[in-house]
MOPAC internal coordinates of N, CA, C and O (Angstrom, degrees):
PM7 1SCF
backbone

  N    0.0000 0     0.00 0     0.00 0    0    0    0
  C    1.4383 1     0.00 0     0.00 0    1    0    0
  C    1.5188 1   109.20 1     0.00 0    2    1    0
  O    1.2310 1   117.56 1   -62.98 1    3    2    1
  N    1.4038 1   122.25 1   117.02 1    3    2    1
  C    1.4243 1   122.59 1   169.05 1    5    3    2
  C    1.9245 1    96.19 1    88.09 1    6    5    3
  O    1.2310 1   110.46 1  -158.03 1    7    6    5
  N    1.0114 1   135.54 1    21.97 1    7    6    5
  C    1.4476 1   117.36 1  -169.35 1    9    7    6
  C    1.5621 1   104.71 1   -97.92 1   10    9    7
  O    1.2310 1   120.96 1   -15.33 1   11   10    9
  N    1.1479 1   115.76 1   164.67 1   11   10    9
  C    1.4230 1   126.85 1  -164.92 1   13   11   10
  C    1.6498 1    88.55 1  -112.51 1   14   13   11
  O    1.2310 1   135.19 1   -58.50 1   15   14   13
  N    1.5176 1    88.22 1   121.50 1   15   14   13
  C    1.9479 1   108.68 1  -176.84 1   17   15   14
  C    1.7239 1    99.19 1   -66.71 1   18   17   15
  O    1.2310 1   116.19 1   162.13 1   19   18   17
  N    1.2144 1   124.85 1   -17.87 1   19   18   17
  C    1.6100 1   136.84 1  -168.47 1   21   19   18
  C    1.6694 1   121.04 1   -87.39 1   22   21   19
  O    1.2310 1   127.81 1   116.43 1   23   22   21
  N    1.1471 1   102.57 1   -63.57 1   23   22   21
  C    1.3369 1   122.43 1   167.77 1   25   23   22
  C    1.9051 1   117.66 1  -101.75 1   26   25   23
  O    1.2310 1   121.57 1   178.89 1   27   26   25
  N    0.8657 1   114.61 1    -1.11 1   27   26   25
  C    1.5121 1   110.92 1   175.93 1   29   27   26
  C    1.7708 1   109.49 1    75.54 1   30   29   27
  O    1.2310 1   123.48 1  -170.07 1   31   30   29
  N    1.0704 1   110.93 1     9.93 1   31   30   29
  C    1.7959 1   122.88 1  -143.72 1   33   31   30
  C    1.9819 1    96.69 1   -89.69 1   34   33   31
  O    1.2310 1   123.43 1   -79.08 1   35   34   33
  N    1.1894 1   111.03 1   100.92 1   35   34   33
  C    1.5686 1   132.47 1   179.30 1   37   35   34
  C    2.0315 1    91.66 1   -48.43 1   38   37   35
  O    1.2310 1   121.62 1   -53.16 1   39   38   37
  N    1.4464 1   114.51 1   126.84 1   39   38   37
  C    1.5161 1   111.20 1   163.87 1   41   39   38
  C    1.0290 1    99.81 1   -87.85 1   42   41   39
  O    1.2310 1   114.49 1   -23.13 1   43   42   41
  N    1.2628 1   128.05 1   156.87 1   43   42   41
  C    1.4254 1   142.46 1  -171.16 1   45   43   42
  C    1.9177 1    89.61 1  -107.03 1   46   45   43
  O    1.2310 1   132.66 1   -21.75 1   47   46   45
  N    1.3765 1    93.14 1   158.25 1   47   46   45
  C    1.9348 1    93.36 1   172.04 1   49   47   46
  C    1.6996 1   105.40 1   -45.46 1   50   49   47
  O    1.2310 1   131.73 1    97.46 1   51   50   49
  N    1.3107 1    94.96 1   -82.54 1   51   50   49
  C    1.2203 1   113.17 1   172.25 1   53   51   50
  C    1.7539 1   121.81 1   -18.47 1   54   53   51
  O    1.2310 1   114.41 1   147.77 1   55   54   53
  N    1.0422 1   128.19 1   -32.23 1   55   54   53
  C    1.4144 1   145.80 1   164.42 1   57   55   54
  C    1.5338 1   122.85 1   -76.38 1   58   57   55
  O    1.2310 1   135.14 1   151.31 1   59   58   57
  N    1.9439 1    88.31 1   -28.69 1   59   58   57
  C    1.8715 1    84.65 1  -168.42 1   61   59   58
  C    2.0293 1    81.90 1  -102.50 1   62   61   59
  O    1.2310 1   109.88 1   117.35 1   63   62   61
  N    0.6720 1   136.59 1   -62.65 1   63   62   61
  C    1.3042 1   141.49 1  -178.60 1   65   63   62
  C    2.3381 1   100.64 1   -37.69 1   66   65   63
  O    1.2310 1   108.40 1   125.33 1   67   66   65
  N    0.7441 1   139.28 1   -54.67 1   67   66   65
  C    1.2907 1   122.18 1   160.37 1   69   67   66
  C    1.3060 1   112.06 1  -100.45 1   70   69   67
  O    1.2310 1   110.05 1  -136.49 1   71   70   69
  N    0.9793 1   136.28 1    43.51 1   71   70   69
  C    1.3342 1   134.45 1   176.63 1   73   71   70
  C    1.5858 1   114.54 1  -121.65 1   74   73   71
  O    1.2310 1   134.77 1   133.60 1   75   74   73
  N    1.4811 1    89.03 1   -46.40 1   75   74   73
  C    1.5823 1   105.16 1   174.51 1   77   75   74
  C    1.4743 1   121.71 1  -149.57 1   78   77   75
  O    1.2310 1   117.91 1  -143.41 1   79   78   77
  N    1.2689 1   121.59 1    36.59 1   79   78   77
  C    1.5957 1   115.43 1   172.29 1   81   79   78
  C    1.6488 1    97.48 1  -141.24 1   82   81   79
  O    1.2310 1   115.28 1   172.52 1   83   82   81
  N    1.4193 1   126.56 1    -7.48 1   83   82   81
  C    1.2507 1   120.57 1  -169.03 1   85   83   82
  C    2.1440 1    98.39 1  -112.81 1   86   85   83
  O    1.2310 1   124.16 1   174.42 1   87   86   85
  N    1.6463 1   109.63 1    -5.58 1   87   86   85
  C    1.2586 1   102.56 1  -173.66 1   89   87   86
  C    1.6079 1    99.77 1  -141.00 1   90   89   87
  O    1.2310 1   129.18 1   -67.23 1   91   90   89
  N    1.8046 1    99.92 1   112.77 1   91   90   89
  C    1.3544 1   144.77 1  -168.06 1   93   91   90
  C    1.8193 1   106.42 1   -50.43 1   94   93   91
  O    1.2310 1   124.93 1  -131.33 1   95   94   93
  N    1.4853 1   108.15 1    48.67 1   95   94   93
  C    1.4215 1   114.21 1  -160.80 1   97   95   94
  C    1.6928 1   100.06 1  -125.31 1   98   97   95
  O    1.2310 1   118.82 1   -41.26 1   99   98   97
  N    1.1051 1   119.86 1   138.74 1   99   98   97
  C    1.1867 1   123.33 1   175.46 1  101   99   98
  C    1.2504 1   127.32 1   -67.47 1  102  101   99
  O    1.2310 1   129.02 1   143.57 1  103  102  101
  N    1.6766 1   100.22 1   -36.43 1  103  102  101
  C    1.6994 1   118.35 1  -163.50 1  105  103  102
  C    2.1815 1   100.48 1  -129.47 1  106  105  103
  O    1.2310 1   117.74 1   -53.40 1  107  106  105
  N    1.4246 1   121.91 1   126.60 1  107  106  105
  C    1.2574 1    87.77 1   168.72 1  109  107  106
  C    1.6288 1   113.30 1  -137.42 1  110  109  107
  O    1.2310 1   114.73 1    46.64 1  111  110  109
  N    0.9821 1   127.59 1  -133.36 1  111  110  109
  C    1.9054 1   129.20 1  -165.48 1  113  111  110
  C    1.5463 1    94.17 1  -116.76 1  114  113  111
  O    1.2310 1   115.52 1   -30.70 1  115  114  113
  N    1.4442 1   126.10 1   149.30 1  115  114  113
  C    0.9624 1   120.65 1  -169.09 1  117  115  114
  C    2.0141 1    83.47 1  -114.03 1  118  117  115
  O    1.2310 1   121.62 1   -34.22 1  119  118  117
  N    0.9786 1   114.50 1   145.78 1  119  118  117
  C    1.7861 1   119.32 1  -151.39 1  121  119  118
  C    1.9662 1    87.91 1   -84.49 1  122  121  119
  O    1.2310 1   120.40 1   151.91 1  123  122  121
  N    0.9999 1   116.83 1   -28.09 1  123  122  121
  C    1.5447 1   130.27 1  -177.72 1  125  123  122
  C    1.6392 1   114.09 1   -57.29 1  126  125  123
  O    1.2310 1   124.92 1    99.47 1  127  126  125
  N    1.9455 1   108.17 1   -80.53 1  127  126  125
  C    1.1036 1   100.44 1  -173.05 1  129  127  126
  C    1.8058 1    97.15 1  -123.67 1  130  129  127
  O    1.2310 1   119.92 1  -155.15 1  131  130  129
  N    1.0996 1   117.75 1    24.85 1  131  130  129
  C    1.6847 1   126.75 1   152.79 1  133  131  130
  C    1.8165 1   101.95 1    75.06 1  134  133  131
  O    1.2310 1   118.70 1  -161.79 1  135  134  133
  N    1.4262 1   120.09 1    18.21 1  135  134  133
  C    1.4338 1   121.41 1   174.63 1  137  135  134
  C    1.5655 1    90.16 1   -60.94 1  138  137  135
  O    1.2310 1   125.19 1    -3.66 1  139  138  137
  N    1.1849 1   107.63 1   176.34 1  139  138  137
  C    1.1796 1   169.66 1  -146.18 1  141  139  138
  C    2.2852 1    95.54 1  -121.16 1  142  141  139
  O    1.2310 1   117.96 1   -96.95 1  143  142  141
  N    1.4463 1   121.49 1    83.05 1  143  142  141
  C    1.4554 1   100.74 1   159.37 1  145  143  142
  C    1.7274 1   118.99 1  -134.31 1  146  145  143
  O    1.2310 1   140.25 1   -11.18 1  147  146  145
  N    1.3879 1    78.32 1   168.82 1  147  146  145
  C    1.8006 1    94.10 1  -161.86 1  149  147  146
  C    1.6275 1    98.11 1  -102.52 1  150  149  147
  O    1.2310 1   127.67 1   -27.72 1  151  150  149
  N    1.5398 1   102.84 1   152.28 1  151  150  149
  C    2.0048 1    92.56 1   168.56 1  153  151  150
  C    1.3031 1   111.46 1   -75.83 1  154  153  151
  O    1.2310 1   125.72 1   -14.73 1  155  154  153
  N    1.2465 1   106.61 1   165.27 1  155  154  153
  C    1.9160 1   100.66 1   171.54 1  157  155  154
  C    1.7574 1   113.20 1   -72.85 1  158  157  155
  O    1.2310 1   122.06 1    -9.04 1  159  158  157
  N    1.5600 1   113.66 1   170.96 1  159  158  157
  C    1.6645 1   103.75 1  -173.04 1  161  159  158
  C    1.9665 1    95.72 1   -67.25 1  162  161  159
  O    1.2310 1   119.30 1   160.96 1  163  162  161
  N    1.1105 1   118.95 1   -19.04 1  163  162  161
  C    1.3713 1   128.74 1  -169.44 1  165  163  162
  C    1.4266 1   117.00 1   -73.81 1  166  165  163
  O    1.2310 1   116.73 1   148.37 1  167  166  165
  N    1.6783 1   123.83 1   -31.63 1  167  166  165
  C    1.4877 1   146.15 1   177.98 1  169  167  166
  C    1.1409 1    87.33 1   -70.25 1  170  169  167
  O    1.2310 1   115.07 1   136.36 1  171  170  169
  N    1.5254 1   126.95 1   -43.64 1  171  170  169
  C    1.6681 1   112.58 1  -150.20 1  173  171  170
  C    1.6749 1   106.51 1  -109.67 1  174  173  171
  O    1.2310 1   121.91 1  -173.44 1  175  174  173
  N    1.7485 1   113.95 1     6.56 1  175  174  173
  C    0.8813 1   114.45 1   155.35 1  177  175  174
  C    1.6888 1   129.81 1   -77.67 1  178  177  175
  O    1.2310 1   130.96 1   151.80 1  179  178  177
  N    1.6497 1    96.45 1   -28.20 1  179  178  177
  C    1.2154 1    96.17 1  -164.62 1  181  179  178
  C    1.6933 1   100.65 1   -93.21 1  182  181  179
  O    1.2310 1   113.96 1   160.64 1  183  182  181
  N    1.3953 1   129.03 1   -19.36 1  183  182  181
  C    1.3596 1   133.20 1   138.01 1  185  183  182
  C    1.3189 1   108.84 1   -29.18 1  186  185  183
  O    1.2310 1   107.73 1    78.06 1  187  186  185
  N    1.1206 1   140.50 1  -101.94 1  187  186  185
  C    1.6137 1   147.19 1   168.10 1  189  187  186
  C    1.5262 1   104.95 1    -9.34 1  190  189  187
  O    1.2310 1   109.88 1   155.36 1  191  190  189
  N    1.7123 1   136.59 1   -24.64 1  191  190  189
  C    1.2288 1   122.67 1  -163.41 1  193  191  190
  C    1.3285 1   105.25 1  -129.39 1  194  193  191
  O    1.2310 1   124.22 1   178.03 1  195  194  193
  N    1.7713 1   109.52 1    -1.97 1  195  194  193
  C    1.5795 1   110.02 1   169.95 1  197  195  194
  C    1.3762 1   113.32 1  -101.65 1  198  197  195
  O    1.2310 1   123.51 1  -167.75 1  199  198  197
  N    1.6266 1   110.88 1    12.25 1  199  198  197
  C    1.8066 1   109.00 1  -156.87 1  201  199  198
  C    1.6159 1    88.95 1  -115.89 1  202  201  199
  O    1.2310 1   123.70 1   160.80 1  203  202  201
  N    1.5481 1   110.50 1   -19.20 1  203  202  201
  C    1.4990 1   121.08 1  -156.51 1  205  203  202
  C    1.8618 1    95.90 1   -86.95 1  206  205  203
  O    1.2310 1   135.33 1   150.74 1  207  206  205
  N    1.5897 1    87.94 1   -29.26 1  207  206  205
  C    1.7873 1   100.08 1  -163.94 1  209  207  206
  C    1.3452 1    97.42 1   -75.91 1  210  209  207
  O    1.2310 1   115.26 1   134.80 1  211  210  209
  N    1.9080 1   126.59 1   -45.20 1  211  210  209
  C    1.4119 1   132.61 1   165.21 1  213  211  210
  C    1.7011 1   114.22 1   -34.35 1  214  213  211
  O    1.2310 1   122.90 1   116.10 1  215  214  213
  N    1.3275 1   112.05 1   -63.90 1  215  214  213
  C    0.9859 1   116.68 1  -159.49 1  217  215  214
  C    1.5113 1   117.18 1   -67.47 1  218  217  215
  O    1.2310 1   129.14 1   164.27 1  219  218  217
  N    1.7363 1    99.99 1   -15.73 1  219  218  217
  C    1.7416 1   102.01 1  -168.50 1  221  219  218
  C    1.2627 1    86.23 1   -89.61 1  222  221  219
  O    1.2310 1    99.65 1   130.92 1  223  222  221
  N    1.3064 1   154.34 1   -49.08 1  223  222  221
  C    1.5355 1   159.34 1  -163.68 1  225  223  222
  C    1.6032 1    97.24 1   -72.88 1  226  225  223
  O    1.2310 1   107.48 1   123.84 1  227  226  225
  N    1.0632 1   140.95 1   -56.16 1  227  226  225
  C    1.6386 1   147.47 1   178.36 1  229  227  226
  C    2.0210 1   104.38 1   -52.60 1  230  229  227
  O    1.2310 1   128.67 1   133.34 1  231  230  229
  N    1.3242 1   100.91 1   -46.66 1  231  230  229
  C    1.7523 1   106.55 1  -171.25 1  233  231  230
  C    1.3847 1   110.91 1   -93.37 1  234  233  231
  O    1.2310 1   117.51 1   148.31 1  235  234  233
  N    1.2400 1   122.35 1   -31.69 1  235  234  233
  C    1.5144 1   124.41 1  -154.40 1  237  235  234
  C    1.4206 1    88.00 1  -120.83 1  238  237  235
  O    1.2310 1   118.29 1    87.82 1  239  238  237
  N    1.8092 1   120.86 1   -92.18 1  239  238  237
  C    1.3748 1   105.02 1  -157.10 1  241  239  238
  C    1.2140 1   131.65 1   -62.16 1  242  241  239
  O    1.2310 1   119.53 1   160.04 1  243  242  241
  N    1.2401 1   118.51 1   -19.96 1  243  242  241
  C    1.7596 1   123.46 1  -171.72 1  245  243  242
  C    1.5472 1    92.88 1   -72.78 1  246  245  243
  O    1.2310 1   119.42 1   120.66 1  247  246  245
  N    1.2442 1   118.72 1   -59.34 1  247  246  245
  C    1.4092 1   127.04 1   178.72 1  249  247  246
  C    2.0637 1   105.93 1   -28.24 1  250  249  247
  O    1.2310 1   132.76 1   111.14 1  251  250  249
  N    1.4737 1    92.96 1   -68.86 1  251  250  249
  C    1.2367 1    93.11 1  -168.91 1  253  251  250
  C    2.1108 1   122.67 1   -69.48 1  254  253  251
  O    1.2310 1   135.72 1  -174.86 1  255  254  253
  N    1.5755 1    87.17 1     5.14 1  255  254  253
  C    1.7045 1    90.60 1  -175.78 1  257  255  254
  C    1.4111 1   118.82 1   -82.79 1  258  257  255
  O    1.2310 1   129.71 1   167.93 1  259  258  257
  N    1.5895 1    98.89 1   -12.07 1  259  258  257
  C    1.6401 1   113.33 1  -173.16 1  261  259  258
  C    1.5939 1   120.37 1    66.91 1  262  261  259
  O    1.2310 1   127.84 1  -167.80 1  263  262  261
  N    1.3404 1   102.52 1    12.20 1  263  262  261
  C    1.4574 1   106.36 1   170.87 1  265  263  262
  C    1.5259 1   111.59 1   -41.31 1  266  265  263
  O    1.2310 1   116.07 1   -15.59 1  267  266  265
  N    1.4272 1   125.06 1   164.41 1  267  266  265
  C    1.6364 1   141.99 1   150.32 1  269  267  266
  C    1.6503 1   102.30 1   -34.12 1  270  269  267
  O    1.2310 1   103.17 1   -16.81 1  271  270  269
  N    1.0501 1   148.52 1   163.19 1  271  270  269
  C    1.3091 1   175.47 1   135.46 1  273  271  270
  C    1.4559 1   102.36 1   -52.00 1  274  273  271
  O    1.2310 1   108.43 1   142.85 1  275  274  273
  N    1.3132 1   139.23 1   -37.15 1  275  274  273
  C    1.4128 1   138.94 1   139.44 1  277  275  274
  C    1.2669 1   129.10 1   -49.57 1  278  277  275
  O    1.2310 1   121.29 1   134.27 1  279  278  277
  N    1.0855 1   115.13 1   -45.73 1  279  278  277
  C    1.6086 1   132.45 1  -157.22 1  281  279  278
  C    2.0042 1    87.33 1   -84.60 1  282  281  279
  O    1.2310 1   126.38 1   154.14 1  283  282  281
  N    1.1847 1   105.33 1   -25.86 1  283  282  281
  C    1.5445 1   104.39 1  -143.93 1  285  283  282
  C    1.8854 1    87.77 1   -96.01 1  286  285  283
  O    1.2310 1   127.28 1   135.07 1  287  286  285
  N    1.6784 1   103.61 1   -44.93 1  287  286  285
  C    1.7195 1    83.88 1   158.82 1  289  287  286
  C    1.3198 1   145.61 1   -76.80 1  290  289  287
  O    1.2310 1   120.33 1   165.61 1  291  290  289
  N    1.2665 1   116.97 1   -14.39 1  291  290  289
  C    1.1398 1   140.51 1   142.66 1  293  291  290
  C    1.4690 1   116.98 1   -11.64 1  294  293  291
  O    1.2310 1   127.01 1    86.32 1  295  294  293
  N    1.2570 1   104.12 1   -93.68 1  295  294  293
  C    1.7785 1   136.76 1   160.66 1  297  295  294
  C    1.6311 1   109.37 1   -20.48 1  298  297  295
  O    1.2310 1   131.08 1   137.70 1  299  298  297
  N    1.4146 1    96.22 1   -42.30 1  299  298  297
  C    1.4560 1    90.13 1  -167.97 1  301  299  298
  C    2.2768 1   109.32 1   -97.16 1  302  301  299
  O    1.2310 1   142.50 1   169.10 1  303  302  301
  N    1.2897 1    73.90 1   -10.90 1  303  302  301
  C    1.8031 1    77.26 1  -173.99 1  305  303  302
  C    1.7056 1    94.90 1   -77.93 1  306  305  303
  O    1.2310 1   116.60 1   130.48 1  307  306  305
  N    1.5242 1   124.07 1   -49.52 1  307  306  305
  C    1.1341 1   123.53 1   154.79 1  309  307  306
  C    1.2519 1   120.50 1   -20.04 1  310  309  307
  O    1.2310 1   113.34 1   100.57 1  311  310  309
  N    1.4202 1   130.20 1   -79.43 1  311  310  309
  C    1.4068 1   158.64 1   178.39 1  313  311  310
  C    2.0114 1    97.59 1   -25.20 1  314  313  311
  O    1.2310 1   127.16 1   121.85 1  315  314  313
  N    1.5515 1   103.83 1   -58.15 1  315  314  313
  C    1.3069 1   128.57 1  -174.04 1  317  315  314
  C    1.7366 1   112.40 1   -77.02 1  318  317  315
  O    1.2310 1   115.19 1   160.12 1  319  318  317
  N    1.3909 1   126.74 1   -19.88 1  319  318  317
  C    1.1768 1   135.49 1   173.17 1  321  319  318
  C    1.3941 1    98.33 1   -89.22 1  322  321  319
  O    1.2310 1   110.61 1   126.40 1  323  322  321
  N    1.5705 1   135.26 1   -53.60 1  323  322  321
  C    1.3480 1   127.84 1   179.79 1  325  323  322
  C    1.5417 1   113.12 1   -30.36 1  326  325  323
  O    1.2310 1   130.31 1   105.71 1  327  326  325
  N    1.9687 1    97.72 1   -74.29 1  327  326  325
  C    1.2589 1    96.44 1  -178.53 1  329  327  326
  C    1.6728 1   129.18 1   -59.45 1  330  329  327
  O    1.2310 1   121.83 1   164.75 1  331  330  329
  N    1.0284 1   114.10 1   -15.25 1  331  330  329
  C    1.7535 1    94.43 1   170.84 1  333  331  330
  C    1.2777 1    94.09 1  -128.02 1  334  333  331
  O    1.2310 1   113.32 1  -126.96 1  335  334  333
  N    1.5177 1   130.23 1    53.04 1  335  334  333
  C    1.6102 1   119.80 1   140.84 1  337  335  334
  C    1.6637 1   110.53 1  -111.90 1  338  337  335
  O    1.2310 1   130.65 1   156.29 1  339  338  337
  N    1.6660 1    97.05 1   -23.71 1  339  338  337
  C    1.4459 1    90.37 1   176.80 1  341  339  338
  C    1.0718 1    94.83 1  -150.36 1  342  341  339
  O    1.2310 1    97.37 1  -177.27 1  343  342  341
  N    1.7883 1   157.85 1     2.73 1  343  342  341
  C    1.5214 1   144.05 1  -171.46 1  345  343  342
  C    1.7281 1    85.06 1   -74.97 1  346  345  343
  O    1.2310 1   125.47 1   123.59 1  347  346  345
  N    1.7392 1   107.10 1   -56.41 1  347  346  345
  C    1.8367 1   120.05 1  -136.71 1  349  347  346
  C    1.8870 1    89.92 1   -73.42 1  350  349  347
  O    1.2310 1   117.20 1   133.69 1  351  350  349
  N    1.5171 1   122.94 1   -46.31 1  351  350  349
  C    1.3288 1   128.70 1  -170.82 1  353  351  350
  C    1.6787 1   120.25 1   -55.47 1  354  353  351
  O    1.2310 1   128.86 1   147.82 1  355  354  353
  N    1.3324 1   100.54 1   -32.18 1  355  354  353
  C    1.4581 1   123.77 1  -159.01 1  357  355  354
  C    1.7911 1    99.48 1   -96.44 1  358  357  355
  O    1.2310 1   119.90 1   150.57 1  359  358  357
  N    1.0436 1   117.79 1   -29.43 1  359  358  357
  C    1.4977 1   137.64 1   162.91 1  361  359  358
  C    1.1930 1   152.95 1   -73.55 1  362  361  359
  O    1.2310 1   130.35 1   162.27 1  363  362  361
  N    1.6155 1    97.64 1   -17.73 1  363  362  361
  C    1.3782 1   113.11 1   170.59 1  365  363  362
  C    1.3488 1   128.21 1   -98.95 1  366  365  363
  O    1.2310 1   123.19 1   -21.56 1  367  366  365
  N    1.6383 1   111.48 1   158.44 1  367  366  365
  C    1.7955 1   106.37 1  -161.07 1  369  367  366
  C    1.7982 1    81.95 1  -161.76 1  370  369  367
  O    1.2310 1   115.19 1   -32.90 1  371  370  369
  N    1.0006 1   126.73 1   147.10 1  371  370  369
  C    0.9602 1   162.08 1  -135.89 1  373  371  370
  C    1.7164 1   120.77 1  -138.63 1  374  373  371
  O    1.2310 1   121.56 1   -78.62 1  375  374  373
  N    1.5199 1   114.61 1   101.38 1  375  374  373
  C    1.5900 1   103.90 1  -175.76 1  377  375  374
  C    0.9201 1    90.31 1  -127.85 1  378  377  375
  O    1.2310 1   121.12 1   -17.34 1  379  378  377
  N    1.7382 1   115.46 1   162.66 1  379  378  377
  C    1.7203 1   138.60 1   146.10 1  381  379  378
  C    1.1234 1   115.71 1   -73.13 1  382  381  379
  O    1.2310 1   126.26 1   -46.46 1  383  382  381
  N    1.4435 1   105.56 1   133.54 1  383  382  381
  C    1.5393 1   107.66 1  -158.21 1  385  383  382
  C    1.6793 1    90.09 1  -113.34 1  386  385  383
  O    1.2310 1   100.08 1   -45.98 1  387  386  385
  N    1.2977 1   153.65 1   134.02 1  387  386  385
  C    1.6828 1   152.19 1   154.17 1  389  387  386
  C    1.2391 1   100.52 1   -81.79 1  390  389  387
  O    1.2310 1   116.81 1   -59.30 1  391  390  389
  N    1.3123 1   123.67 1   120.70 1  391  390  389
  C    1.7130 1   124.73 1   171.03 1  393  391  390
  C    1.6828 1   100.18 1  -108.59 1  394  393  391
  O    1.2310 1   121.62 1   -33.32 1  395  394  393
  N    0.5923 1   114.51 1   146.68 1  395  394  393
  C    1.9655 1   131.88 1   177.87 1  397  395  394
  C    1.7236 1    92.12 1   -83.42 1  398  397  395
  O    1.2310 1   116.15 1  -101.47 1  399  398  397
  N    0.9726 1   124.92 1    78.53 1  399  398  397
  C    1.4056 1   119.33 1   179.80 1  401  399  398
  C    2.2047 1    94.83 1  -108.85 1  402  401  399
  O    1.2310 1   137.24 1  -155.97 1  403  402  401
  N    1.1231 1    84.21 1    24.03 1  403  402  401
  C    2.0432 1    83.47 1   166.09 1  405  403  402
  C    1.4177 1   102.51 1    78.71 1  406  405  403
  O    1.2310 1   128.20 1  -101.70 1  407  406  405
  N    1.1178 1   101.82 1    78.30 1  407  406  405
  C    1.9233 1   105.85 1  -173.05 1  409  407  406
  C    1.6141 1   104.36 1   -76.71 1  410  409  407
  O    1.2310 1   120.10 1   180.00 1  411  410  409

């Protein structure tokens, strides 16, 4: 979980949580031997299916529970701390990608 395809180099929470779930980057530095990494197509699937699950609980159900207008942002800042204190950290994996860029 979290390993660097380059150096073999284990992310610590702490590494994957500001390293890569708190900065809006596609690609980032591995803190070890400073490559260059990408998420796997699988990290960014399960991104795509925890943001979809936020958004239906944030738009639709809270809406429809009739909670307070407090209570109801609340719920959702929660909702939004889950996923990137522990959905995005706990989820990520790390591949080498070879692009044919005309060797």
């Amino acid at each position: 979980m979290g390993k660097c395809p380059y150096c073999n180099h284990e992310w610590t929470y702490k590494e994957k949580l500001l390293g890569y779930a708190l900065k809006p980057r596609t690609r980032v530095r591995c803190p070890h031997c400073r490559e260059y990494l990408e998420p796997s197509t699988l990290t960014i699937i399960y991104d795509y299916i925890a943001i979809f699950g936020i958004a239906l609980m944030v738009f639709l159900l809270i809406p429809i529970m009739g909670l307070a207008i407090s209570l109801s942002i609340i719920l959702s800042a929660v909702l939004l701390a889950v996923y990137l204190g522990v959905f995005l950290p706990f989820t990520v994996r790390f591949k080498r990608y070879r692009y044919n860029m005309g060797d």
